[in-house]
N, CA, C and O atoms as a GROMACS GRO file, in nm:
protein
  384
    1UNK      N    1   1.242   2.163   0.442
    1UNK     CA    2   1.311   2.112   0.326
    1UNK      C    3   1.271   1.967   0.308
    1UNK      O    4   1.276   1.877   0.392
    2UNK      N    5   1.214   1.958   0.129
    2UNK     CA    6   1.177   1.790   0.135
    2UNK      C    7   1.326   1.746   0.071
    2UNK      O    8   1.393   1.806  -0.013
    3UNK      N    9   1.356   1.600   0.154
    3UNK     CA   10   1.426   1.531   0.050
    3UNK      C   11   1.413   1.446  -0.030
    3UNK      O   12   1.414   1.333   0.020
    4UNK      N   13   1.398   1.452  -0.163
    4UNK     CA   14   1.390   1.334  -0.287
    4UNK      C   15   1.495   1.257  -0.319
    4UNK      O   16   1.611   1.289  -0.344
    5UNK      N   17   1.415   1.096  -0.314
    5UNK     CA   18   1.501   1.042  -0.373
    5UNK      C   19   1.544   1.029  -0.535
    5UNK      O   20   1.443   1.005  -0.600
    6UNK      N   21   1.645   1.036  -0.606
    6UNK     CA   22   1.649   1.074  -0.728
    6UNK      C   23   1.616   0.982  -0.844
    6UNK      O   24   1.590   1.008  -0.962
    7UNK      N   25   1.626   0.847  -0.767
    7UNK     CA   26   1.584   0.746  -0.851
    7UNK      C   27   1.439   0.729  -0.869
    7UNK      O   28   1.411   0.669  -0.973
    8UNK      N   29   1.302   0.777  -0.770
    8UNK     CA   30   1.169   0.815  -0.765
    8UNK      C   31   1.133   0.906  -0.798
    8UNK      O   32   1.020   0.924  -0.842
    9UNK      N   33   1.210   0.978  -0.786
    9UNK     CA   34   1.119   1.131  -0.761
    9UNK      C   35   0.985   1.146  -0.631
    9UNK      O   36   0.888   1.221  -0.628
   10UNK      N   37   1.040   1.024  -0.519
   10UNK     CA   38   0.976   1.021  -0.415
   10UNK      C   39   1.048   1.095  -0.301
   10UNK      O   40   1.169   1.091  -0.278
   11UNK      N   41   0.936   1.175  -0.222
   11UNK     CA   42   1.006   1.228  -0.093
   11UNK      C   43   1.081   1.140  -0.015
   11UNK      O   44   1.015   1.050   0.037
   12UNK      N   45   1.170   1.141   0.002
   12UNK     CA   46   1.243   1.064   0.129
   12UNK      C   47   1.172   0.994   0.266
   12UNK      O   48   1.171   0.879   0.309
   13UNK      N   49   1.109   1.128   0.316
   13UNK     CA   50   1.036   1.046   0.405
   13UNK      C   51   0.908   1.173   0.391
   13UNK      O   52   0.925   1.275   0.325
   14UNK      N   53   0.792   1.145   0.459
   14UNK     CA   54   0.667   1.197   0.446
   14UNK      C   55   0.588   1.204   0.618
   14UNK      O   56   0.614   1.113   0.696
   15UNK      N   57   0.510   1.298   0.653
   15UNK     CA   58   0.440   1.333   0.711
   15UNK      C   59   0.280   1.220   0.736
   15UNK      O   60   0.179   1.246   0.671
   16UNK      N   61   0.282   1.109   0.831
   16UNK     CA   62   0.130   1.022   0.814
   16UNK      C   63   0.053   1.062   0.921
   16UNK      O   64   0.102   1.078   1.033
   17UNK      N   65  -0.086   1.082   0.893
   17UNK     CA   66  -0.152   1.052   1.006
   17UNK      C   67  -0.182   0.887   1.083
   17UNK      O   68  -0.214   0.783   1.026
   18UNK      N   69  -0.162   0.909   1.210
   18UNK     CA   70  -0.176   0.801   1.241
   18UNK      C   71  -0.314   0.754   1.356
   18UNK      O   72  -0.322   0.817   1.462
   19UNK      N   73  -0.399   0.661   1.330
   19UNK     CA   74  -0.520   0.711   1.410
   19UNK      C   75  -0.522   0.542   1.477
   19UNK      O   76  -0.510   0.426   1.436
   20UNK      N   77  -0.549   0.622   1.620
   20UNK     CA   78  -0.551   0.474   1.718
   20UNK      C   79  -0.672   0.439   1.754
   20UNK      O   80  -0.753   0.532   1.759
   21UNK      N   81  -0.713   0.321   1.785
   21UNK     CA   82  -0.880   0.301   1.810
   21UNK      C   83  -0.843   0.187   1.927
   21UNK      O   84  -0.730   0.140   1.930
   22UNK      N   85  -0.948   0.146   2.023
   22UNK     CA   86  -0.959   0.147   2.101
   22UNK      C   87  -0.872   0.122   2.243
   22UNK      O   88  -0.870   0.210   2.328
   23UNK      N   89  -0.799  -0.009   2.262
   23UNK     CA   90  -0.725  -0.058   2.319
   23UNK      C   91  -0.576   0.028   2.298
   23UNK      O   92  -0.509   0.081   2.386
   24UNK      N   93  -0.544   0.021   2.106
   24UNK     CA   94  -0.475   0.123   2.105
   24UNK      C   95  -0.476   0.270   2.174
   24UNK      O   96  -0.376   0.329   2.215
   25UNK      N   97  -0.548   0.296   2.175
   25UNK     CA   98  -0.592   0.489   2.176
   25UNK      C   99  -0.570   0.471   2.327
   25UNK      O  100  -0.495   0.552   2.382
   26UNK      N  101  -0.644   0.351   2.418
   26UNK     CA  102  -0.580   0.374   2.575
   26UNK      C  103  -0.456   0.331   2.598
   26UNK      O  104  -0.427   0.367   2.712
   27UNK      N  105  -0.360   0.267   2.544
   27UNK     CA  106  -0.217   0.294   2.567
   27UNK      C  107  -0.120   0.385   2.516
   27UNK      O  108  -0.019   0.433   2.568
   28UNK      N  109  -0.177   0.399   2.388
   28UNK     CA  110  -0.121   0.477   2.315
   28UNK      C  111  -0.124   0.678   2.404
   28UNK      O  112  -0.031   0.758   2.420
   29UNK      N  113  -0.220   0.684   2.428
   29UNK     CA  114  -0.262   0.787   2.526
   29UNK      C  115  -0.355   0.901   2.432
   29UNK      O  116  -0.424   0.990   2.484
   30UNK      N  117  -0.341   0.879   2.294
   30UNK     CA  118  -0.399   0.926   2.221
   30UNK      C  119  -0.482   0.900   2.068
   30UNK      O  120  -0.468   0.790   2.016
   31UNK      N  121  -0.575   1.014   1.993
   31UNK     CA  122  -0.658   0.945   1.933
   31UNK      C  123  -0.579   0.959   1.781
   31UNK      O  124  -0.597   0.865   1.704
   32UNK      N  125  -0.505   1.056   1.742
   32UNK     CA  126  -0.421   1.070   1.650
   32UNK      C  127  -0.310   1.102   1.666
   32UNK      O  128  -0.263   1.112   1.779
   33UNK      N  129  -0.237   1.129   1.548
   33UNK     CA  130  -0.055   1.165   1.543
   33UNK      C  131  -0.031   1.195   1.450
   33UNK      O  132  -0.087   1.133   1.360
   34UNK      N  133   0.049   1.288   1.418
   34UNK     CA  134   0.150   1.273   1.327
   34UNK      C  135   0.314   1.221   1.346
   34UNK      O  136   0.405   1.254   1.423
   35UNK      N  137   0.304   1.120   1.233
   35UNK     CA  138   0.380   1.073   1.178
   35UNK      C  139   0.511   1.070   1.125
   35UNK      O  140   0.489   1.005   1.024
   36UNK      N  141   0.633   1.095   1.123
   36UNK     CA  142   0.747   1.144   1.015
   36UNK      C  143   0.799   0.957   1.011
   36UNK      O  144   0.845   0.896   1.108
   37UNK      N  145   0.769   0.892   0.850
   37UNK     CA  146   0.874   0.795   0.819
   37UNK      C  147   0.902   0.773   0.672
   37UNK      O  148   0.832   0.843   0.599
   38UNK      N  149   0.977   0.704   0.618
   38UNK     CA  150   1.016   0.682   0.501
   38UNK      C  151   0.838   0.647   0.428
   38UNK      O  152   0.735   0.599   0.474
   39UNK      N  153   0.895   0.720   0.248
   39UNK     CA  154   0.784   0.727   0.202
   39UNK      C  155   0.751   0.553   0.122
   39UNK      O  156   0.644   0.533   0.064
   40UNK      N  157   0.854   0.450   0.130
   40UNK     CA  158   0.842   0.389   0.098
   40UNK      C  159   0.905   0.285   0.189
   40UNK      O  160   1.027   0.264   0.190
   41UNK      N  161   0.822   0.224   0.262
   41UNK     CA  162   0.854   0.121   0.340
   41UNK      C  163   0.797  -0.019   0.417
   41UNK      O  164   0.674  -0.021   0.413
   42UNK      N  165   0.830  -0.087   0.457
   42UNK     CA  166   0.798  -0.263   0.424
   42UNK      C  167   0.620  -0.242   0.565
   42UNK      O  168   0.631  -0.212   0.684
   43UNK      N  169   0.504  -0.267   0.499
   43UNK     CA  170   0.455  -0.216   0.652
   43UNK      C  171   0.469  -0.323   0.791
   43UNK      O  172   0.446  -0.276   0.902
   44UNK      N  173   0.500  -0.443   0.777
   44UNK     CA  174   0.560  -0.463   0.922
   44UNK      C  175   0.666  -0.413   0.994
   44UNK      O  176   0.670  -0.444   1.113
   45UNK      N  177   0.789  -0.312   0.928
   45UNK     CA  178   0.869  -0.254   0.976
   45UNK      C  179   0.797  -0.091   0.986
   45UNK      O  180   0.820  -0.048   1.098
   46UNK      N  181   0.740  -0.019   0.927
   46UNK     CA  182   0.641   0.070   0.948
   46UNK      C  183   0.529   0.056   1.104
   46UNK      O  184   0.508   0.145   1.187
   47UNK      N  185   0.484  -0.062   1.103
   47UNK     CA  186   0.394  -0.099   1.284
   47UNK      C  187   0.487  -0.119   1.368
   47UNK      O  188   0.494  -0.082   1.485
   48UNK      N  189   0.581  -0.197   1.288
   48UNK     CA  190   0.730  -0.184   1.473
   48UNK      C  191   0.745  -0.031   1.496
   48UNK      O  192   0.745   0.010   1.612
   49UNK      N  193   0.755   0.046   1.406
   49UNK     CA  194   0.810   0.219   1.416
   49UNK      C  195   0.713   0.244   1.529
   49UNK      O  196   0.762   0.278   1.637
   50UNK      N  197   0.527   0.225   1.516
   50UNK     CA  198   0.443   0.298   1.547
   50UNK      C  199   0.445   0.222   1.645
   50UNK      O  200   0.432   0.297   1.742
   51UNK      N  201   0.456   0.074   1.696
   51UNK     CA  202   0.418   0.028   1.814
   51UNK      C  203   0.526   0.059   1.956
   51UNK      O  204   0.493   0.048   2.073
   52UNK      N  205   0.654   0.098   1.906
   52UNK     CA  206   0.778   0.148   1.971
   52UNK      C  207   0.757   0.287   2.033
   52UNK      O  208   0.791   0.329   2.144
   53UNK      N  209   0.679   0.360   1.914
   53UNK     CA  210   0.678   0.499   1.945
   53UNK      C  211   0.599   0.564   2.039
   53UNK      O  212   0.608   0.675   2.092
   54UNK      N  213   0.478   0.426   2.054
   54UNK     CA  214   0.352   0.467   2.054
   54UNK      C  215   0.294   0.405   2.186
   54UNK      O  216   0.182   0.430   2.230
   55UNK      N  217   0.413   0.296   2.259
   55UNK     CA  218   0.384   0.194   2.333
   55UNK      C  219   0.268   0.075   2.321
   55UNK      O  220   0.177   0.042   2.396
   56UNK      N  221   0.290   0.053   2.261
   56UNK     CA  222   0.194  -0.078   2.182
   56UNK      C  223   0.270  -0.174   2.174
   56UNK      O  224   0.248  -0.248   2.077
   57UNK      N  225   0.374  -0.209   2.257
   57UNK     CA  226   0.431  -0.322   2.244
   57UNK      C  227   0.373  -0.470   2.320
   57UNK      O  228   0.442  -0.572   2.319
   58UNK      N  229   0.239  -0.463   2.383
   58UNK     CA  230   0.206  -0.562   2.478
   58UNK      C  231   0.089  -0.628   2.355
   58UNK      O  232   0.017  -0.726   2.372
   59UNK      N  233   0.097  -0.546   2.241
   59UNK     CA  234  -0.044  -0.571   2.206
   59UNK      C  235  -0.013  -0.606   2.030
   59UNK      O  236  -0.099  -0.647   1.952
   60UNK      N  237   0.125  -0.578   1.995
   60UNK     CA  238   0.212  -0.613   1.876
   60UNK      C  239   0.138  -0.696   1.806
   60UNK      O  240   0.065  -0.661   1.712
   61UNK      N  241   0.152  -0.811   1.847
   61UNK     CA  242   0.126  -0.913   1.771
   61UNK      C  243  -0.010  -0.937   1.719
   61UNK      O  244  -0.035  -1.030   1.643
   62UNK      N  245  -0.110  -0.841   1.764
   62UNK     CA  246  -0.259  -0.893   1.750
   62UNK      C  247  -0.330  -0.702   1.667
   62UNK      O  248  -0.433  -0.634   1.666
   63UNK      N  249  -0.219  -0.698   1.625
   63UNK     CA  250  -0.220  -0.532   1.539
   63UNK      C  251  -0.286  -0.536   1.406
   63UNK      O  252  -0.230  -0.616   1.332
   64UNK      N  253  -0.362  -0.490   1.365
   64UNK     CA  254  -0.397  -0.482   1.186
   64UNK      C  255  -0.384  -0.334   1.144
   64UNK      O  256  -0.428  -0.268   1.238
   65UNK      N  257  -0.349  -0.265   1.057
   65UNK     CA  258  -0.309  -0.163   0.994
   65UNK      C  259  -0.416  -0.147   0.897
   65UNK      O  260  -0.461  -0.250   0.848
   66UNK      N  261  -0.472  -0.021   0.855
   66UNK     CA  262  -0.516   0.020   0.748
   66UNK      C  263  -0.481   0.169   0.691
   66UNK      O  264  -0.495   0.280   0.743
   67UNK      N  265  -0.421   0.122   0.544
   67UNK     CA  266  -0.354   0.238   0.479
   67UNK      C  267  -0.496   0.329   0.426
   67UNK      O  268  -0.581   0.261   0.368
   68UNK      N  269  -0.512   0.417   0.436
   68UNK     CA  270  -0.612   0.546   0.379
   68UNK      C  271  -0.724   0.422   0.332
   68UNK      O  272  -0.732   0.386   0.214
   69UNK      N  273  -0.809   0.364   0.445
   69UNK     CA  274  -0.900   0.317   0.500
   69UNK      C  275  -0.894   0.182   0.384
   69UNK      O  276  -0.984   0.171   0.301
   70UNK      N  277  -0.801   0.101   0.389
   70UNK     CA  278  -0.801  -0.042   0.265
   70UNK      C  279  -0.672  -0.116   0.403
   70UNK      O  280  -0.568  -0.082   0.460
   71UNK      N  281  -0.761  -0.222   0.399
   71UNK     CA  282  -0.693  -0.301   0.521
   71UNK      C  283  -0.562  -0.324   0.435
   71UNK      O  284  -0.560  -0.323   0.312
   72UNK      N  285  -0.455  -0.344   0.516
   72UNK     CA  286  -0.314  -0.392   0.467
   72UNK      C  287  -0.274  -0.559   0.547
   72UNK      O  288  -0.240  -0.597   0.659
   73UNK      N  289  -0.309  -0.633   0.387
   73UNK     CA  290  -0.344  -0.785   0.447
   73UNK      C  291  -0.198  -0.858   0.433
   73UNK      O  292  -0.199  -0.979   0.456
   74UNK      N  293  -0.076  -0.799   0.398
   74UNK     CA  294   0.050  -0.899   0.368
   74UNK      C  295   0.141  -0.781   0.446
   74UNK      O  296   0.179  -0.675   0.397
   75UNK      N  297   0.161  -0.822   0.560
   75UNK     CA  298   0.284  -0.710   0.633
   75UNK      C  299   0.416  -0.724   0.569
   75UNK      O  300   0.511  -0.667   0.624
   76UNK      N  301   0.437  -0.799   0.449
   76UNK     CA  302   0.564  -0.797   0.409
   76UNK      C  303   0.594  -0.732   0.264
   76UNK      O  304   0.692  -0.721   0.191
   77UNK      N  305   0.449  -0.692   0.259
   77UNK     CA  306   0.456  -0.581   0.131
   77UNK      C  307   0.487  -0.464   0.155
   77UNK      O  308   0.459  -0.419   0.266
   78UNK      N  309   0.550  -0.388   0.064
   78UNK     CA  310   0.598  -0.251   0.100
   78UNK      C  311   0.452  -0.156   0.067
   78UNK      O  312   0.359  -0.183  -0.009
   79UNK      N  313   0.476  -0.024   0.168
   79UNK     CA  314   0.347   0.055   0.148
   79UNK      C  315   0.426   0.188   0.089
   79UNK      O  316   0.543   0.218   0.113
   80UNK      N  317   0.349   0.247   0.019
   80UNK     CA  318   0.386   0.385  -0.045
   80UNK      C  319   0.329   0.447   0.008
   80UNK      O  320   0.207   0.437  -0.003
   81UNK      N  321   0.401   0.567   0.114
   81UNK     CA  322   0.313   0.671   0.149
   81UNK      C  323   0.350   0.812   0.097
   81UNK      O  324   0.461   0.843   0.053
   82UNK      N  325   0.248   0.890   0.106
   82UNK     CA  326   0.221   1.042   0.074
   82UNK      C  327   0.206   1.142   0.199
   82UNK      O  328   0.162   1.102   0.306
   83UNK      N  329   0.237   1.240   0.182
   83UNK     CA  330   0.251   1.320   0.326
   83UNK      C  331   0.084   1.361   0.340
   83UNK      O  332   0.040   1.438   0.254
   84UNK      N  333  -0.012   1.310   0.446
   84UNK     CA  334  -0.143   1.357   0.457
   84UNK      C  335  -0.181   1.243   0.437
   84UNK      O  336  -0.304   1.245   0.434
   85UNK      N  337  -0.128   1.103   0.416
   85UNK     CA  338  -0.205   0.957   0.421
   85UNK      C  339  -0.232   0.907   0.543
   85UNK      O  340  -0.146   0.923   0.630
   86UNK      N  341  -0.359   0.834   0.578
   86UNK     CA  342  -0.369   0.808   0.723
   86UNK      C  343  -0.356   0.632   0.740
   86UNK      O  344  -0.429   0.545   0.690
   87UNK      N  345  -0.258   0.619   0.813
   87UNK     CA  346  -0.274   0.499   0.859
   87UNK      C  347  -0.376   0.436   1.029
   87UNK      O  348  -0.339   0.476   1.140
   88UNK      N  349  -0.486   0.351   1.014
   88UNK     CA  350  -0.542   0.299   1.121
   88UNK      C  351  -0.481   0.255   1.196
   88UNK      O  352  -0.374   0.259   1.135
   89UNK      N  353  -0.451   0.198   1.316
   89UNK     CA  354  -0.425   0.103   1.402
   89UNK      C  355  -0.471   0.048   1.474
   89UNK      O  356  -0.451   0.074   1.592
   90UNK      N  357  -0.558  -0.057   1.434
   90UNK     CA  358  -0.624  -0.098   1.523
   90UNK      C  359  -0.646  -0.245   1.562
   90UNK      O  360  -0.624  -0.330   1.476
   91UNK      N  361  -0.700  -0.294   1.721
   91UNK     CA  362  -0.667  -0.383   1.773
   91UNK      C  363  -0.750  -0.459   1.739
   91UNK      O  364  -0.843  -0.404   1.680
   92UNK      N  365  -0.765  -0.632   1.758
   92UNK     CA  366  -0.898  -0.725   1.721
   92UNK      C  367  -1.002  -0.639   1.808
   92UNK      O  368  -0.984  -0.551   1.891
   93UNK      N  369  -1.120  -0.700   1.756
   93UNK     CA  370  -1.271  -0.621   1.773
   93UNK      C  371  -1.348  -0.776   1.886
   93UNK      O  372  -1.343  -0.898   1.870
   94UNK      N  373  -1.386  -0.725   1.951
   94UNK     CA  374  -1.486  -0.870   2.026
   94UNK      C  375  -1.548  -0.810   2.071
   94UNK      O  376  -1.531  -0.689   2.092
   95UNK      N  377  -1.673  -0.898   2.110
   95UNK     CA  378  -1.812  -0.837   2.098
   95UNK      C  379  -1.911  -0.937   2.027
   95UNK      O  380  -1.864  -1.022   1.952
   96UNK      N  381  -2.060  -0.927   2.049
   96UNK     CA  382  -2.127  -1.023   2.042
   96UNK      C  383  -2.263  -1.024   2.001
   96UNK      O  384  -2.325  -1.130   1.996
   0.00000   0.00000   0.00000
């Protein structure tokens, strides 16, 4: 059962993929997920969900997100998601 909200005509909450890359993917313990969160929500409160869920809390602060592969550059903007949207997670890159 989906629930809509009536003032959107948006699902309540939605189904994301969630895909971890490197540093992530070894704490996290894995390379994807699914997802269940609100279809409309702030994405720095969206990476607390995934870093809680996901144990990524040592590595929080140095996190970048990408919504269906478009980096998400203001964590205090809200993201609209769709059930089957993939969010990245991934950690700074170094290397030379």
């Amino acid at each position: 059962m989906v629930f809509v909200n009536m003032n959107t005509s948006r699902p309540v909450s939605v189904d994301i993929h969630v895909l971890f890359f490197a540093k992530c993917r070894e704490l996290s313990q894995t390379t994807r997920s699914v997802f269940t969160v609100p279809s409309e929500i702030r994405a720095s409160d969206l990476l607390d969900k995934i870093v809680i869920q996901f144990g990524l809390t040592t590595i929080r602060h140095n996190l970048i997100i990408a919504h269906n592969e478009s980096f998400v550059e203001n964590l205090n903007d809200s993201i609209f998601l769709k059930d089957g949207d993939e969010l990245a997670v991934i950690p700074p890159l170094s290397g030379g």
